[in-house]
C-alpha positions in Angstrom: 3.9 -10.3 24.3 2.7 -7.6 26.3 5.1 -7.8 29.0 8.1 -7.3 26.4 6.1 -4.5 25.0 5.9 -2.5 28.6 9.0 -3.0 28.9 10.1 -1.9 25.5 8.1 1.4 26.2 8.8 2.0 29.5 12.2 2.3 29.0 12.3 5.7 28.3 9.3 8.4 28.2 9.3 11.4 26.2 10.9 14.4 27.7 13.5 12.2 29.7 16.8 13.8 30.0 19.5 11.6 27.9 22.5 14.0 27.9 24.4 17.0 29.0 27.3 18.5 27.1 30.5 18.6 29.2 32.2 21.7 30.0 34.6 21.1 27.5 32.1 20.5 24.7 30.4 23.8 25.4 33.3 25.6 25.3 34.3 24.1 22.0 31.1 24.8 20.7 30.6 27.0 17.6 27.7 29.0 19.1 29.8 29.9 22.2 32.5 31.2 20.1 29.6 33.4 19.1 28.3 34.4 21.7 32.0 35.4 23.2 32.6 37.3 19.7 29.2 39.4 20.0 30.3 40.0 23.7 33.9 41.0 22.8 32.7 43.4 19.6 29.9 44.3 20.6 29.1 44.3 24.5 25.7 41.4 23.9 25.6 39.2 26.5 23.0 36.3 27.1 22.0 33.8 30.1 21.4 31.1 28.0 19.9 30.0 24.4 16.5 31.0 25.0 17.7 34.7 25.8 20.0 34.6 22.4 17.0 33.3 20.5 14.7 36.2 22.1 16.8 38.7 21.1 17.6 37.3 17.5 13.5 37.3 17.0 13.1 40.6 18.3 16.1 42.5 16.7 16.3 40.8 13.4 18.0 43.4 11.2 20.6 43.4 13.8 20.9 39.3 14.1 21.2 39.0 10.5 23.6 41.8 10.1 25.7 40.0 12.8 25.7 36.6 11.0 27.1 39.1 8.0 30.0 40.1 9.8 31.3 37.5 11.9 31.1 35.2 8.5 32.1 37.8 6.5 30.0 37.4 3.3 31.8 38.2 0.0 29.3 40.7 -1.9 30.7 43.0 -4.5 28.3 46.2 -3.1 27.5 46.8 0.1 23.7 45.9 1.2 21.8 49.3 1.8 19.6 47.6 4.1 19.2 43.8 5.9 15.3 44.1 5.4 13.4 46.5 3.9 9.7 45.9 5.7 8.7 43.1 9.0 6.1 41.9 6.4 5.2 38.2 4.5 5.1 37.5 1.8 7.6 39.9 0.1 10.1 41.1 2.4 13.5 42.1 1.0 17.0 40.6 2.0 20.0 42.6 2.0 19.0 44.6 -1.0 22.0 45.9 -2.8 23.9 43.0 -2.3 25.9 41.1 -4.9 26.7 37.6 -3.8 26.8 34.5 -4.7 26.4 30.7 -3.0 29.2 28.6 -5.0 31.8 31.2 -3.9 31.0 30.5 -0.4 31.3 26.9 -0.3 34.5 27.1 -2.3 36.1 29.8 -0.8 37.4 26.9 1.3 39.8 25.4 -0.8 42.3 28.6 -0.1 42.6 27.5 3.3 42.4 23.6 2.7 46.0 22.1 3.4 46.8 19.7 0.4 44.9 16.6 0.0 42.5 17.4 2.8 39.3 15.5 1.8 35.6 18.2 0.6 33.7 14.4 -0.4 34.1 11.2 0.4 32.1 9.3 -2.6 30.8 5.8 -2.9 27.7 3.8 -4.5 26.7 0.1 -5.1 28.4 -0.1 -8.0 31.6 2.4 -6.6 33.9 1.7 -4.5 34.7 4.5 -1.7 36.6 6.8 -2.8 37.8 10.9 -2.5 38.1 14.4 -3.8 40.4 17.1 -2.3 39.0 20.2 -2.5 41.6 21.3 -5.4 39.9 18.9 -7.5 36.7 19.5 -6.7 37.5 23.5 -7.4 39.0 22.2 -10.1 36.0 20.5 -11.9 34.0 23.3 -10.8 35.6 26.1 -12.6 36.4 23.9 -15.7 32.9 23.0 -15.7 31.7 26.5 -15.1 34.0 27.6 -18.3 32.4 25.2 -20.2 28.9 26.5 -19.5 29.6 29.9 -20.5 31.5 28.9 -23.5 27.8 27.0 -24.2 26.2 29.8 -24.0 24.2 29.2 -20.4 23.7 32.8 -18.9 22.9 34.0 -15.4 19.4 33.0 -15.0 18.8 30.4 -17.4 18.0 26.9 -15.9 19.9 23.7 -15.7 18.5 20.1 -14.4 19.7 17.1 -13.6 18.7 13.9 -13.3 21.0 12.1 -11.8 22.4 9.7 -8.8 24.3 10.9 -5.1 27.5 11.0 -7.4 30.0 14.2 -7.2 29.4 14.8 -10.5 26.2 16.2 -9.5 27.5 18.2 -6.5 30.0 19.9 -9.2 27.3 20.5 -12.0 25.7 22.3 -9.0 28.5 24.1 -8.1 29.6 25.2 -11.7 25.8 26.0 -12.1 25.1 28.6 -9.4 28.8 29.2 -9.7 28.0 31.3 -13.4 24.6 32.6 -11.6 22.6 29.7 -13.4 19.9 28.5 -11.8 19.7 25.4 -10.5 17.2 22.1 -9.9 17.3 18.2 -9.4 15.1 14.9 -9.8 16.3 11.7 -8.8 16.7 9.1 -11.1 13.8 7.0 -9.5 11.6 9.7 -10.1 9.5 8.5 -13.1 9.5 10.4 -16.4 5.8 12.6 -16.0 7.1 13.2 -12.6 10.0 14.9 -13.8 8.7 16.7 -16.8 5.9 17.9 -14.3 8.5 19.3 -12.5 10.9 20.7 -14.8 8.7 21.7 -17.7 7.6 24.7 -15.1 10.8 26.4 -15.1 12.0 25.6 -19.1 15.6 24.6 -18.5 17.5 24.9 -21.7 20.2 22.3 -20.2 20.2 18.8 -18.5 22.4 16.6 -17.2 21.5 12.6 -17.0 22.4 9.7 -15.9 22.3 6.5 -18.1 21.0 4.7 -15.4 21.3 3.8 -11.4 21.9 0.7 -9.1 19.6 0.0 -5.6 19.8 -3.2 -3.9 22.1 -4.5 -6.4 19.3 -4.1 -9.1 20.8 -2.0 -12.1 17.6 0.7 -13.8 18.3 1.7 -16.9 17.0 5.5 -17.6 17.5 5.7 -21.1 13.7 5.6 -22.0 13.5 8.0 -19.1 15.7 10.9 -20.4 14.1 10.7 -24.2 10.5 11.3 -22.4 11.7 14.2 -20.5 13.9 15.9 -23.4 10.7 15.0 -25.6 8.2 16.9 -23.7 10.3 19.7 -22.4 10.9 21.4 -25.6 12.9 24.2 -24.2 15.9 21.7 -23.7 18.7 22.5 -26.1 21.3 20.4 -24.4 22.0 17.4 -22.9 25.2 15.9 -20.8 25.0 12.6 -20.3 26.9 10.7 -17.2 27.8 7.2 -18.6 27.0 6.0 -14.5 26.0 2.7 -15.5 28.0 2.2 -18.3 25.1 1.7 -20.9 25.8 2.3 -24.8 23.8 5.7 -25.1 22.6 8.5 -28.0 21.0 11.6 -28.3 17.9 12.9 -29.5 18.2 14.5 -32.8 18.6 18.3 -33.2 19.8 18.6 -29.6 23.3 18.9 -28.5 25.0 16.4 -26.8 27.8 16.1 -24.5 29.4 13.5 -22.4 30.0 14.8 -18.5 33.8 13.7 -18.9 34.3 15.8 -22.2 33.6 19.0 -20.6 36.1 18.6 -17.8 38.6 18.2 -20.0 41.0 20.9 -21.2 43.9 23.3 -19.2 42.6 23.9 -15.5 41.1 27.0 -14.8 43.1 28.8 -11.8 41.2 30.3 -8.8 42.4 34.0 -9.5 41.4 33.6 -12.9 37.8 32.6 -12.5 35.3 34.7 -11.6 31.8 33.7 -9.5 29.2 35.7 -11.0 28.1 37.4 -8.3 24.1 38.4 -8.5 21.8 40.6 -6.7 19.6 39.7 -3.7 16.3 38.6 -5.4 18.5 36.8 -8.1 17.0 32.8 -8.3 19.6 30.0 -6.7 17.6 26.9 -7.1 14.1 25.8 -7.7 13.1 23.0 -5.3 9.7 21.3 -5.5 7.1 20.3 -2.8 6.1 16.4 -3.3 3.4 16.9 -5.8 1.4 13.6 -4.3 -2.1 15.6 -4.6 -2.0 18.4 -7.1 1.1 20.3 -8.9 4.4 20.6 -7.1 5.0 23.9 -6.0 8.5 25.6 -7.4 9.7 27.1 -4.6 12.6 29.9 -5.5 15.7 30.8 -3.2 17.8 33.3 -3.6 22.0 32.9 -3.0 21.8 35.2 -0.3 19.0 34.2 1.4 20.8 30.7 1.3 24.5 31.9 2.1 22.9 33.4 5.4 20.9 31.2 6.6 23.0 27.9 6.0 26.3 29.8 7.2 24.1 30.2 10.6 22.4 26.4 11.0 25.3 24.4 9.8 27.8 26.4 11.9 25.4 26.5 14.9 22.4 24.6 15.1 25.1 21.6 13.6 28.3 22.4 15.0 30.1 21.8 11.8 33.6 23.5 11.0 36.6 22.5 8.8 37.0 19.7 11.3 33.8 17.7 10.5 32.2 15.0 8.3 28.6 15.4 7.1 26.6 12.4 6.2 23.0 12.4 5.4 21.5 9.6 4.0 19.7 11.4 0.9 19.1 11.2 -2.3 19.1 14.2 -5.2 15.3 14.8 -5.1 15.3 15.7 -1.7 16.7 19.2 -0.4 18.6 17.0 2.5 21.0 16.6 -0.8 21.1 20.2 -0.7 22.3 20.9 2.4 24.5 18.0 3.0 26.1 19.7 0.0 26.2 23.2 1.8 27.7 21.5 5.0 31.1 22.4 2.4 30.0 26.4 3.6 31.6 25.7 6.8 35.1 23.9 5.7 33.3 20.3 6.4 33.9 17.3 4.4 30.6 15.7 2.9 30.2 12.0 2.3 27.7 10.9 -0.4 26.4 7.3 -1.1 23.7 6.3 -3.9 22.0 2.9 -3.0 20.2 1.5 -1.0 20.9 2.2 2.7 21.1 -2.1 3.9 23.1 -2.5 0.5 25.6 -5.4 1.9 23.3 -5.6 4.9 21.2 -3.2 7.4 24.5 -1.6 9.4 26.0 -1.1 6.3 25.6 3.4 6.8 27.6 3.0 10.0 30.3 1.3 8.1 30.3 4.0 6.0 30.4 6.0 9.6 33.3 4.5 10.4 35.3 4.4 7.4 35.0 8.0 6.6 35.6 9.3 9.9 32.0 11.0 10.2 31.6 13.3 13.1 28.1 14.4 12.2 25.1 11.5 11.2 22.0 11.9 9.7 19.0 10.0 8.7 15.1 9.6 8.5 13.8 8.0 12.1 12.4 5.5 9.9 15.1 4.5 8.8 16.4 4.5 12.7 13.4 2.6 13.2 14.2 -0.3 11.3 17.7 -0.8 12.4 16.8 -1.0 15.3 14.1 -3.6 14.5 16.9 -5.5 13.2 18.9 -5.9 15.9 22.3 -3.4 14.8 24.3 -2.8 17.7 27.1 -0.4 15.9 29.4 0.2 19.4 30.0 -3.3 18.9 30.9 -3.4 15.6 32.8 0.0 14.3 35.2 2.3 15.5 32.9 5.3 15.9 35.6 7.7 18.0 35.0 10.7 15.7 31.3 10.4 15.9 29.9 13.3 17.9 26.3 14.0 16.7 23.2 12.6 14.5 20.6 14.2 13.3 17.3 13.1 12.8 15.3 14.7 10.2 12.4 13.9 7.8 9.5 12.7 10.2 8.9 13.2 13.7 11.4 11.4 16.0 10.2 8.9 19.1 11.9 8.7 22.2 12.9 5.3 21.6 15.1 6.1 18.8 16.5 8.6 20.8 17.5 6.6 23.9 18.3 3.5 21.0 21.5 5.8 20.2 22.6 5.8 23.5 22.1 2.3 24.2 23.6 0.8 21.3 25.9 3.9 19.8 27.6 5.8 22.0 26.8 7.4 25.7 28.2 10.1 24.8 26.2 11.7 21.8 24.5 15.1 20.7 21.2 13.5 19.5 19.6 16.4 17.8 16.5 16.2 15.5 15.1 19.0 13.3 12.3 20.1 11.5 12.1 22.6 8.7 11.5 21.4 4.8 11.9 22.2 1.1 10.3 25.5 1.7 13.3 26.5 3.6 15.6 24.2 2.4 16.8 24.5 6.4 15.7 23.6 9.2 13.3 26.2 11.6 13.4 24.1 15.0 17.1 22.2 15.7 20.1 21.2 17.6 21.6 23.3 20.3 25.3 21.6 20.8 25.1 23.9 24.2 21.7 22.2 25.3 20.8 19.1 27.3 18.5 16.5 25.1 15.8 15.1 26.1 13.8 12.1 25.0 12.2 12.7 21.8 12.6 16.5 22.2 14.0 18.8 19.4 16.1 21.5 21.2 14.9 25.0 20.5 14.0 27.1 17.8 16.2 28.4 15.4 18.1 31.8 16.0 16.4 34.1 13.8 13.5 32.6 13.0 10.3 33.3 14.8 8.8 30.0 15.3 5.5 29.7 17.6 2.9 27.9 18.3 -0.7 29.5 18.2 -4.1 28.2 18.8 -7.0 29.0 16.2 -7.5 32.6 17.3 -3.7 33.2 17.0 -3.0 33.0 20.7 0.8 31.7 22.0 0.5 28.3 23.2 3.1 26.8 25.9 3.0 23.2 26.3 0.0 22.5 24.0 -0.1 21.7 20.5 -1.3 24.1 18.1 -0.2 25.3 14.7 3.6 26.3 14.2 3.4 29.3 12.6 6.5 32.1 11.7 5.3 35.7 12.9 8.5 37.2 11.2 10.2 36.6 8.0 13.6 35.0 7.4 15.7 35.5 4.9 15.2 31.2 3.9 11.5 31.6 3.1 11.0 31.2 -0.9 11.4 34.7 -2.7 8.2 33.6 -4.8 7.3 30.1 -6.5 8.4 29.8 -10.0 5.3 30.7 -12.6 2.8 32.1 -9.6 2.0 35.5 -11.3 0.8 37.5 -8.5 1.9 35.2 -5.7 -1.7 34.1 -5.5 -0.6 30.1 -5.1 2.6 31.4 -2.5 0.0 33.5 -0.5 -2.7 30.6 -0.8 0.1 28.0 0.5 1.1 29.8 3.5 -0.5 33.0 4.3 -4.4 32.1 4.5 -4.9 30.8 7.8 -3.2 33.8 9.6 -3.0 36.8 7.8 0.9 38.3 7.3 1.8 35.1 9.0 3.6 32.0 7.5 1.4 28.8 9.0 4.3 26.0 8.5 1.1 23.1 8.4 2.7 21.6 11.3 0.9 20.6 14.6 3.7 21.4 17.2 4.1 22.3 21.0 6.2 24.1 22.5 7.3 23.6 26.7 9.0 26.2 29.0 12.4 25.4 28.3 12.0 26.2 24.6 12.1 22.6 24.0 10.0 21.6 20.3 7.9 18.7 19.6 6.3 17.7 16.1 3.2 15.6 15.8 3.1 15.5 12.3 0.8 17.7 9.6 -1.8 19.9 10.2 -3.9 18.6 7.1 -3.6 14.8 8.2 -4.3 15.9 12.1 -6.9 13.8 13.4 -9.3 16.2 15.7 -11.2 13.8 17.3 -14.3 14.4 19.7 -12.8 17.8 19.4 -9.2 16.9 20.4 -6.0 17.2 18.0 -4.6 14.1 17.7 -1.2 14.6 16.2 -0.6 11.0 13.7 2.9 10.9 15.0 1.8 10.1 18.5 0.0 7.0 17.4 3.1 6.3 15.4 5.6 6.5 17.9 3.3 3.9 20.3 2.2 1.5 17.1 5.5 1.3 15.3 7.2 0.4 19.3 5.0 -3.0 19.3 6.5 -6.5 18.9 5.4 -7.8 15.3 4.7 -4.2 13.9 6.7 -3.1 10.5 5.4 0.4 9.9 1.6 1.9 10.2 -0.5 4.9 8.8 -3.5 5.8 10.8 -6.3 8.4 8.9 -8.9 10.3 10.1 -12.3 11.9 8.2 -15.6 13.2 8.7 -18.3 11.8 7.8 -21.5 12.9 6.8 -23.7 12.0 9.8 -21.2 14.0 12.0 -19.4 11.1 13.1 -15.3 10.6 12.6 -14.1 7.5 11.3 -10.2 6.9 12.7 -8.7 3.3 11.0 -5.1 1.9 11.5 -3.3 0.3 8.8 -0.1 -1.9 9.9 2.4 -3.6 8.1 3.6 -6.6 9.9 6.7 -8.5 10.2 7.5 -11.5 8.3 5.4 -14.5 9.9 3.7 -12.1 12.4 -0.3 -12.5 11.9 -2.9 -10.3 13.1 -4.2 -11.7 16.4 -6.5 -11.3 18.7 -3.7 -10.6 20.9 -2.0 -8.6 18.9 -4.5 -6.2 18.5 -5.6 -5.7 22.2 -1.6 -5.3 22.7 -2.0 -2.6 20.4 -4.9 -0.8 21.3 -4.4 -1.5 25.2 -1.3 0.4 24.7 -2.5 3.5 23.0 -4.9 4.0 25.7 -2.7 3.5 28.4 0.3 5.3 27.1 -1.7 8.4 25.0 -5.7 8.3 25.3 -8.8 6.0 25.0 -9.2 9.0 22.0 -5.7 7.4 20.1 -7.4 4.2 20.1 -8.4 3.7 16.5 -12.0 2.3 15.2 -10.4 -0.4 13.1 -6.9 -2.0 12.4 -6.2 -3.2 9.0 -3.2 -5.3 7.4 -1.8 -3.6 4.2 1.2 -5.2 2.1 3.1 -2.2 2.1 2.4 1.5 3.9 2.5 3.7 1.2 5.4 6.6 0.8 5.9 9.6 -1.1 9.4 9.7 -3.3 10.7 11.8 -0.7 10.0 9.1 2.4 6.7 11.2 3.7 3.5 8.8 4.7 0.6 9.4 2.6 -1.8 10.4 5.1 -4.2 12.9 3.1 -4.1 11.0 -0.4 -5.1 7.4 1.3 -7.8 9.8 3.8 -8.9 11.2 0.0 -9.2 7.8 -1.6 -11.0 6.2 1.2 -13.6 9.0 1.6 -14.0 8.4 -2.3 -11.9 11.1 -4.2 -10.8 9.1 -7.6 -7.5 8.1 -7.5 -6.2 9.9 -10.3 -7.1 13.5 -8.4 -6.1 12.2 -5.0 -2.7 11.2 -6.3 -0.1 11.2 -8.4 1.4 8.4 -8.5 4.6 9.2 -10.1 5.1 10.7 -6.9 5.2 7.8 -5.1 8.1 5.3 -3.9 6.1 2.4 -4.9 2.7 3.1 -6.7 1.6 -1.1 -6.5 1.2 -0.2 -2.6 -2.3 2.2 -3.6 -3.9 -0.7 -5.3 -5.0 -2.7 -1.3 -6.2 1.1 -0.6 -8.5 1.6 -3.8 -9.9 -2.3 -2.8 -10.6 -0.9 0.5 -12.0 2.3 -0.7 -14.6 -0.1 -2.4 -15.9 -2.3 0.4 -19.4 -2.0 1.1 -18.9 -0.6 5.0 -16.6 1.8 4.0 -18.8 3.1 1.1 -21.4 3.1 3.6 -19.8 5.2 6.2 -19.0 7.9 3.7 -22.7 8.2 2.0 
């Protein structure tokens, strides 16, 4: 076993180089036409990404005000400034301004020829399928109409709960189309989860699904949508989507529509429908933090803040244009869904899919690749992770011509999965990965289509957007890992977080490790090329005999090993002074813990990281417990073991599968454990 494991890891080491773009590609490149257009206008010229990224951080006001005029936002005033103060929380964005974020993404459909595809649409229980853009500007203005004729006004809030369907991209559209504000659960969230969600921002209108299919299993959400309209009581209305085809009624006293009814009626034309077009601090969506160990956060965007900042990453830090296909494996509670939906900003075509993601068996997304001619790929590395577990070796098996990039987001990426997509892919692939989150809905460290990769290396930082890395006193770091912080703001930070009179909880959230600086609560480095790495949270860092240990190192080593399914390692203090590191793994089916096994494991993270990665126990769990939105539960299982009850360590509503807590609150029980922590 351990022979097949060297040679597993030795196969490629972090920081390898994997790829250069050709000649051709950089000259293709959106951020060279960029570049060349600042040049030609306005006589900028730059050496290379890191020079264009120095001066974007250091001038700002004039970056953003360049992004303004080479996309040419729509805004019915003229902004009388692009920021009003270099200070955080509570800078100001393009005051003056009167925008809005559906026009954007619409403003396509002029230019689309006829029939040219905005979504390719499928599910478990769907067959693939598409919508020009006519029809999906079509459905959006209708829609739009509708609400206003029902009385939704700019500022009032509308929900859904429902699946990866386009009926929930339009309800968004026609939403922030009117200057509504926006916000989405899944339809696996459970009820509480949801009405702890929305009942911060009383929406007087939801939309709902009857129900949703994963892994050919059909959930019925009837119950579901009665708790949440029965303990929001600011709901006045309610759309149901018939998805599942169950028989369905409404609460009494509320009004009640089906999603097909409101579409109906004469078509609205595009010079007869007006965007409401709203000022710069004027809420887009409210997007929620996972909630696993207190109250979700409601963190506020505004359209302009959005309409800048995804005009810049999808066009350059994605490469995306009228001639590209987005997929991201995603579903509506996660703000991936939100920008897959934003790729449309750029002219792309989206492709969304409800399900599970080995529905019909575990290459079943590249199939999807294939059959919607996707240029542009994304998914969780976990997700990565287990195809290639499995054995899917898509250059065999598709026609993947018009693939040209993927993009790994969610978690921390290995160098394994990198090198797996050229092995088993395509040679000749933009592997990018990026890191950002629901408090930017973007990402603040990404692809660089211009830019060699390397081996589980994200690219550079994001133009605009000040990212460092800083040790405890707030020194730069170079090629050690510190805290990523932001030292300036950017128009994607959250305007405020819904309910937090006197910003106390935004301040607290972000603000009170460095003063007037955003600390992310990432442990990152950054090396002298600019190159980014991610080693996971700074609250589930394991600082051990005084050295950060980021949990994604051990990850990246564990989850590589013959036999292993997926692991979460935890650290704590304990009260004699001592730290008490354990691993948990999930194993294979028919793989046992060994003897064997567990020297291959711990012999490796010495060798390839540190006799200080090597944990002080190893554990077999059923299941490694995940939060709804695919992150590891490092700080509630750390909580639970060092004897925080359960029920104030987590919700677990929040969860993807609350059953896996109940082999963590046995453990939390034994005697040794109970020992160490008294």
């Amino acid at each position: 076993m351990t022979s097949d494991i060297d040679k597993k890891l030795k196969s490629v080491a972090e920081g390898d180089l994997l790829w250069t773009p050709s000649d051709e590609i950089i000259a293709k490149a959106k951020l060279t036409r960029f570049t060349q257009w600042l040049e030609q206008k306005h006589g900028i010229t730059f050496a290379n990404y890191n020079a264009l990224w120095q001066w974007s951080t250091e001038d700002i006001s004039t970056f953003w005000a360049m992004i303004w005029d080479y996309f040419e936002v729509i805004s019915d005033t003229p902004y009388k400034r692009v920021i009003d103060e270099l200070k955080m929380p509570g800078a100001k964005w393009f005051e003056g301004s009167k925008t809005n974020y559906a026009e954007h993404l619409l403003r396509h459909e002029a230019e689309a020829k006829p029939g040219k595809v905005a979504f390719y649409h499928s599910t478990e229980t769907r067959s693939l399928a598409t919508m020009s853009w006519q029809e999906v500007g079509d459905q959006v203005r209708k829609l739009a109409t509708r609400l206003r004729e029902l009385g939704i006004k700019p500022g009032d809030r509308v929900v859904s709960y429902m699946p990866n369907v386009p009926e929930t991209a339009i309800a968004m559209l026609a939403t922030t189309a009117i200057g509504a504000i926006w916000s989405s659960a899944a339809p696996e969230f459970g009820a509480n989860t949801v009405v702890e969600r929305f009942g911060q921002i009383e929406p007087k209108f939801i939309f709902a699904g009857d129900g949703y299919s994963f892994s050919g299993k059909i959930f019925d959400r009837r119950t579901e949508v009665a708790h949440i309209i029965k303990n929001i009581p600011s709901i006045e209305t309610l759309v149901w989507l018939p998805y599942m085809g169950l028989e369905t009624e409404s609460p009494a006293g509320l009004k009640s529509y089906v999603f097909s009814d409101l579409l109906n009626g004469p078509e609205v034309a595009r010079e007869e429908f007006s965007y409401e077009r709203v000022g710069f601090d004027h809420p887009l969506w409210v997007l929620f933090s996972s909630g696993t160990t207190g109250k979700p956060k409601s963190i506020v965007h505004s359209h302009v803040g959005m309409i800048v900042e995804h005009l810049k990453t999808m066009t350059f830090h994605c490469n995306l244009g009228p001639d590209s296909t987005m997929f991201f494996y995603s579903t509506t509670g996660w703000m991936m869904w939100n920008s897959l939906v934003s790729s449309l900003i750029t002219g792309a075509s989206a492709v969304l899919y409800d399900g599970s993601p080995v529905h019909g068996g575990v290459d079943m997304l590249w199939r999807m690749v294939q059959d919607t001619g996707v240029t542009f790929f994304g998914a969780s590395p976990t997700l990565v992770q287990n195809m290639k577990k499995a054995g899917v070796r898509p250059a065999e098996l598709f026609d993947l011509s018009k693939f040209e990039n993927i993009l790994l987001g969610g978690a921390p990426s290995s160098a394994e999965v990198f090198q797996w997509f050229y092995d088993e892919v395509k040679q000749d692939l933009w592997v990018s990965s990026q890191s950002g989150g629901t408090e930017v809905c973007s990402g603040l460290v990404g692809g660089v289509s211009t830019q060699p990769v390397y081996a589980g290396e994200i690219q550079g930082r994001g133009l605009g957007i000040d990212v460092r890395v800083w040790d405890d006193e707030g020194n730069d770091l170079v090629d050690e890992i510190g805290e990523l912080v932001l030292a300036k703001p950017a128009p994607c930070m959250p305007i405020y977080l819904w309910g937090d009179e006197g910003g106390k909880r935004y301040h607290d959230s972000y603000f009170d490790v460095f003063p007037g600086i955003w600390c992310h609560g990432d442990q990152a480095k950054i090396n002298a090329r600019g190159g980014v790495y991610i080693y996971g949270r700074s609250d589930a860092t394991l600082n051990r005999f005084g050295v950060r240990i980021g949990s994604a190192e051990i990850y990246r080593i564990v989850d590589a090993v013959d036999g292993i399914k997926d692991s979460l390692v935890i650290g704590a203090d304990l009260p004699d002074g001592g730290f008490y590191m354990p691993l948990f793994v999930a194993l294979e089916e028919g793989v046992e813990l060994t003897n064997d096994l567990i020297n291959a494991i711990t012999t490796r993270l010495r060798k390839d990281a540190s006799p200080r990665h090597v944990p002080d126990e190893i554990h077999v769990v059923p299941v490694i417990p995940y939060t709804l939105t695919g992150k590891k539960m490092e700080v509630p299982i750390r909580k639970i073991i060092m004897g925080t009850p359960h029920e104030k360590a987590v919700s677990r509503d929040a969860m993807a599968d609350p059953s896996s807590l109940s082999w963590f609150l046995e453990f939390s029980r034994r005697a040794d454990v109970v020992a160490k922590r008294s």
